[in-house]
C-alpha positions as CSV (number, residue, x, y, z in Angstrom):
1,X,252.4,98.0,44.4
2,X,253.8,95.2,42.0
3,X,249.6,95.6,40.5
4,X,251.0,99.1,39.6
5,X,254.4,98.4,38.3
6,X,252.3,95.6,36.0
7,X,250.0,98.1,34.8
8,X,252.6,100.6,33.9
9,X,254.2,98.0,32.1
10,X,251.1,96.9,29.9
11,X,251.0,100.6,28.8
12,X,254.3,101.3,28.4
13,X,253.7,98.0,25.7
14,X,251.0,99.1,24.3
15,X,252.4,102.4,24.1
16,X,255.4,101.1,22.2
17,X,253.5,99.3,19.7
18,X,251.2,102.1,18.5
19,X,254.8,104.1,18.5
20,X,254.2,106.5,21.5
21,X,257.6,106.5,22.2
22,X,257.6,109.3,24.6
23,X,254.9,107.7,26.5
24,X,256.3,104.5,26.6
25,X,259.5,105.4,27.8
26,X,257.8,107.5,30.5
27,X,255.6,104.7,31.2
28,X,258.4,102.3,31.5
29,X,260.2,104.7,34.3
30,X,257.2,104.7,36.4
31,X,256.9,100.6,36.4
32,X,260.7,100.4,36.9
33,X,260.7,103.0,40.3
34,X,257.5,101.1,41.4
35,X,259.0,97.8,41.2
36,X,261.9,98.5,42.9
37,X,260.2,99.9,45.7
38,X,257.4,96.8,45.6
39,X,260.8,95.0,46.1
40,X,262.4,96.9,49.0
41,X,259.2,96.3,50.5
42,X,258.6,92.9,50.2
43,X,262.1,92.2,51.1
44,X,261.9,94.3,54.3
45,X,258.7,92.7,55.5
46,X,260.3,89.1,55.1
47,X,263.4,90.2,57.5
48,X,261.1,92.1,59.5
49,X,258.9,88.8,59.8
50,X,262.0,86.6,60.1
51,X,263.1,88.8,63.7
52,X,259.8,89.3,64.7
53,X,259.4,85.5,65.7
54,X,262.7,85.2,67.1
């Protein structure tokens, strides 16, 4: 997932620098929704883990 949210964001860059503005922004969206959800994910697992061993 955060491989995803990475690559979104080195086309959403790339995007902005050729002046793609409507693909950048859209590009930028998609990397923001997938790192969130990387991060809900990772954070869940850990808590998950933490009970798991209790």
């Amino acid at each position: 997932m955060l491989h995803y949210a990475l690559v979104f964001f080195i086309i959403a860059l790339v995007a902005a620098l050729f002046g793609f503005g409507g693909i950048a922004a859209s590009a930028v969206g998609i990397g923001k929704v997938l790192f969130f959800v990387f991060a809900v994910m990772a954070v869940a697992s850990f808590l998950f883990g933490l009970s798991r061993r209790r």
